[in-house]
Every structure is written in structure tokens, then in C-alpha cells.
C-alpha positions in Angstrom: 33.4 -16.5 -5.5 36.0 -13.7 -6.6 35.9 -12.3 -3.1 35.2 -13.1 0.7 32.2 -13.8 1.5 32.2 -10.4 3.6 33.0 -8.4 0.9 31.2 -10.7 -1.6 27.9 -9.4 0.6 28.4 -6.0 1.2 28.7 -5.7 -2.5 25.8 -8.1 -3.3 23.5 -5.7 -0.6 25.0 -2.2 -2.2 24.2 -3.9 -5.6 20.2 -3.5 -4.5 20.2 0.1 -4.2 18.4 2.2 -7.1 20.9 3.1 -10.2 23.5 0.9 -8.5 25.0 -1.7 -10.7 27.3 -4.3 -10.1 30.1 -2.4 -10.6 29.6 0.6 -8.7 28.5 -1.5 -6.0 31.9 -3.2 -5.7 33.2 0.7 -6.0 31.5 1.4 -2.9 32.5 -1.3 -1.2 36.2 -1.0 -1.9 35.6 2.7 -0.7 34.1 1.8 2.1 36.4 -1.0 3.4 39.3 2.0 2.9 37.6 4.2 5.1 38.7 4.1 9.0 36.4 1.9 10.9 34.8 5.1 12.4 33.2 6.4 8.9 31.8 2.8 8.3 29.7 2.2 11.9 28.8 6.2 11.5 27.2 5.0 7.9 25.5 2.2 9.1 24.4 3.5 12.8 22.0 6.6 10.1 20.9 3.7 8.3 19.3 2.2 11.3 18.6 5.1 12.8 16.7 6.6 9.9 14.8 3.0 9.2 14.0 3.1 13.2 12.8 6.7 13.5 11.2 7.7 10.4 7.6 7.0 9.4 4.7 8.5 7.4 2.8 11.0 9.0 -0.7 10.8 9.8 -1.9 13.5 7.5 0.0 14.0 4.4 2.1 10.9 4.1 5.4 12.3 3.7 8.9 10.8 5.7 8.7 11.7 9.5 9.8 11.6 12.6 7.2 13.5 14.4 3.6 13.0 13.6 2.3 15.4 11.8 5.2 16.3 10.3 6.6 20.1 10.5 3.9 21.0 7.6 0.9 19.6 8.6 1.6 21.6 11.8 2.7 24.5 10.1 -0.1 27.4 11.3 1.3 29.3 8.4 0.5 26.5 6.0 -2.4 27.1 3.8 -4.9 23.6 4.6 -7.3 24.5 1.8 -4.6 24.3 -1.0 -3.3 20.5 -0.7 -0.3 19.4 -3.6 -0.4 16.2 -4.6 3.0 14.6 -5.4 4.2 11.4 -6.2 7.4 10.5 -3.6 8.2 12.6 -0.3 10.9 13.7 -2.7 9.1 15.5 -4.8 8.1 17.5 -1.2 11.6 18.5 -0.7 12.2 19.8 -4.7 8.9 21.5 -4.0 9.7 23.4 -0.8 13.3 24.3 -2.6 11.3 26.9 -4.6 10.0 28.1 -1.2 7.0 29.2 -2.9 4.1 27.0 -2.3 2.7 27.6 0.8 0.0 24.8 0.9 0.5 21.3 2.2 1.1 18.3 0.7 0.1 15.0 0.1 2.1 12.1 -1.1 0.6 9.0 -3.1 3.9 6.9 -2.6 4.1 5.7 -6.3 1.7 5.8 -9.9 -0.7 4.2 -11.2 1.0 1.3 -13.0 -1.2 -1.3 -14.8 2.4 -2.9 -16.5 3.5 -3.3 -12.8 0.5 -4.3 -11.5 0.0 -1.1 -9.3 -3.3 0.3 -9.1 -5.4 3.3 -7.5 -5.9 1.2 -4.0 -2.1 0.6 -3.7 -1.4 4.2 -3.6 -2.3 7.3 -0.7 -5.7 8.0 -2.6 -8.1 7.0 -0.5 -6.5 8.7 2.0 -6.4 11.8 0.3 -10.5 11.0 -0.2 -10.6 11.4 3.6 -8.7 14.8 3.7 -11.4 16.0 0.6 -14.3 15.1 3.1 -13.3 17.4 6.0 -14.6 20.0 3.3 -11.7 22.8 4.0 -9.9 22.1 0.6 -10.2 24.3 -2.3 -7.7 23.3 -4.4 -5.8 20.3 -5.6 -2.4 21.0 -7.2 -1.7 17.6 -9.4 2.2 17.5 -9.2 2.8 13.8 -10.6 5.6 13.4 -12.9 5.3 13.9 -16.7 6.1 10.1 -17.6 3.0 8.0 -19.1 2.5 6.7 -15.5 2.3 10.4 -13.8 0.3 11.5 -16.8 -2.5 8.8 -15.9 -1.9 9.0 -12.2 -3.2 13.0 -12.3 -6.2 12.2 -14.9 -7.4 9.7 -12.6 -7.3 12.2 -9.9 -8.9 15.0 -11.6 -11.9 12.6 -12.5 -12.5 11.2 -9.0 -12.4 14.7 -7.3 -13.8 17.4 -9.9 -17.0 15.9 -8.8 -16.5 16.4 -5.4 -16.4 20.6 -6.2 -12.6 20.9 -5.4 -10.7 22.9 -8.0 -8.5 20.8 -9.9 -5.4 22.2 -11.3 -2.0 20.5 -12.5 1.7 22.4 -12.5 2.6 23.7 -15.9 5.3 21.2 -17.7 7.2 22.8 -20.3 10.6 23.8 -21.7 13.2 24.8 -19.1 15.0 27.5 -18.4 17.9 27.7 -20.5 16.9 24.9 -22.9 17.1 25.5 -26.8 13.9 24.6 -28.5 16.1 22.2 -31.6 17.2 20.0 -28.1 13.2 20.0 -26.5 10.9 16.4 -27.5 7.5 16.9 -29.4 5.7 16.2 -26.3 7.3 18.7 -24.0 6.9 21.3 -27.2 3.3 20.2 -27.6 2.6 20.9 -23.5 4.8 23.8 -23.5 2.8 25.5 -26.4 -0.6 24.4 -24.4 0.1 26.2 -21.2 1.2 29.4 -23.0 -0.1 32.4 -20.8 -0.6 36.0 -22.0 2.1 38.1 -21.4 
């Protein structure tokens, strides 16, 4: 063991977050321990806090810690115009824009045959139940563009079309400020099939 056990496990825990390798972990660590003691409990006491307080809510599955969440409470939310996305993170790009004014409702992952995740691991049949309440219109299909996010929002658009709810999915394209020699085929190939008429 290179360091006490202590530090050995602090790192070995920070080493389990997402993008955190074994280096950056033992980073943070350092950092940490180089802190004053204050900064340290402060750090851990929102990490328990957070895992203690926050849940999904009842209606739209995002991170809470009221249920419903501000949202689905929202009187000035549109009910009939629901967004699906794939992570509550994908709420919080969304209402960056401060343009949507439906709700939302989050799936909590793809479907991922390679990982062995399918339609009943995710929100859907939940979203189902919204569907049946008969006040939705519209389904905005928000998945990510990946192969995953790409199968995800067919699979939605065939289970609910039937049900007469307008199906639509957000435009994926070039961004703003990209050059067209930097964009892949496939974003070129989307881009070019959601032209609209100017």
C-alpha cells in the first residue's frame, strides 16, 4: 500500500465517481486533506444531506425534495405537452433555455441491450400511466443522439403514436458556431433532414 489506509480509501472511494480516474482521485484527495477541517465535514455533511433528502417525484421522476417537484406543481406549466428526457440533467439543460414550458418526464437511463438494460428497467411504464389520464397532446422525445438515445425515442414513438398522442423529437443538428469541414456525416445527414423553410 503506497499510502495510509485513510488516504488509501478516500482515494479508492473518489476513484468510483464518473470520469474520475486513479489519478485525479488521488488529486482530490490530496486537495481535500489540505483543506481546513471545516471545508471537509461541510463536503461530506451535502453529501448526506443530498442522499437523505432527495428522491424522485411522484409524477415526473426527476431529483426532489418535495413531492411533486416545483414543476409538476407549477400552475403555469403546460400538462398536455410532457418532454421526455433521459437523466434529471437533461431537465436542468432544458429549463436553461427557459423556453419550454411543458413538464417533464425522466426515463433514468436508455435502452441498452449491450448492458442488459431494457424498456421495463426504465420510467416508461410510468409515463404509460401519465398517457392514460388523456390530458397529453404532445410528447417531445429529448433522448440523446447516441445509438442508445436514438433507439430509446423510436421505441417511444412506436408504443405511443398508437395511443393518438402527437409524437415529436427535438431537432439535432450542427451548432451554433460550428464549421461544416469539423461536423460528422451523421450530424450533417440529421442536420440536412430537419431543414425548415426560411
Amino acid at each position: 500500500m503506497l499510502y495510509p489506509e485513510p488516504i488509501q480509501g478516500l482515494v479508492n472511494e473518489l476513484a468510483k465517481l464518473p470520469g474520475v480516474g486513479p489519478k485525479t482521485a488521488q488529486r482530490l484527495a490530496f486537495h481535500l486533506l489540505n483543506r481546513p477541517e471545516g471545508e471537509a465535514e461541510a463536503l461530506a455533511d451535502a453529501i448526506v444531506k443530498a442522499r437523505r433528502r432527495i428522491r424522485y417525484c411522484s409524477v415526473c421522476y426527476n431529483f426532489t425534495d418535495t413531492d411533486p417537484c416545483t414543476i409538476c406543481r407549477n400552475p403555469g406549466r403546460d400538462p398536455g405537452l410532457i418532454m421526455v428526457v433521459e437523466q434529471p440533467k437533461d431537465v436542468v439543460a432544458m429549463e436553461k433555455t427557459r423556453e419550454f414550458r411543458g413538464r417533464y418526464h425522466v426515463l433514468h437511463g436508455t435502452i441498452s441491450p449491450m448492458e442488459g438494460i431494457g424498456p421495463d428497467d426504465l420510467k416508461i411504464r410510468e409515463l404509460m400511466d401519465r398517457l392514460q389520464t388523456g390530458t397529453v397532446r404532445e410528447l417531445v422525445l429529448a433522448t440523446g443522439s447516441s445509438l442508445e438515445g436514438e433507439a430509446t425515442a423510436l421505441y417511444l414513438a412506436r408504443l405511443f403514436k398508437p395511443l393518438g398522442v402527437k409524437v415529436t423529437r427535438i431537432a439535432r443538428g450542427i451548432p451554433m458556431g460550428g464549421d461544416l469541414d469539423y461536423t460528422d456525416e451523421a450530424t450533417l445527414l440529421k442536420a440536412f433532414e430537419g431543414r425548415q423553410e426560411l
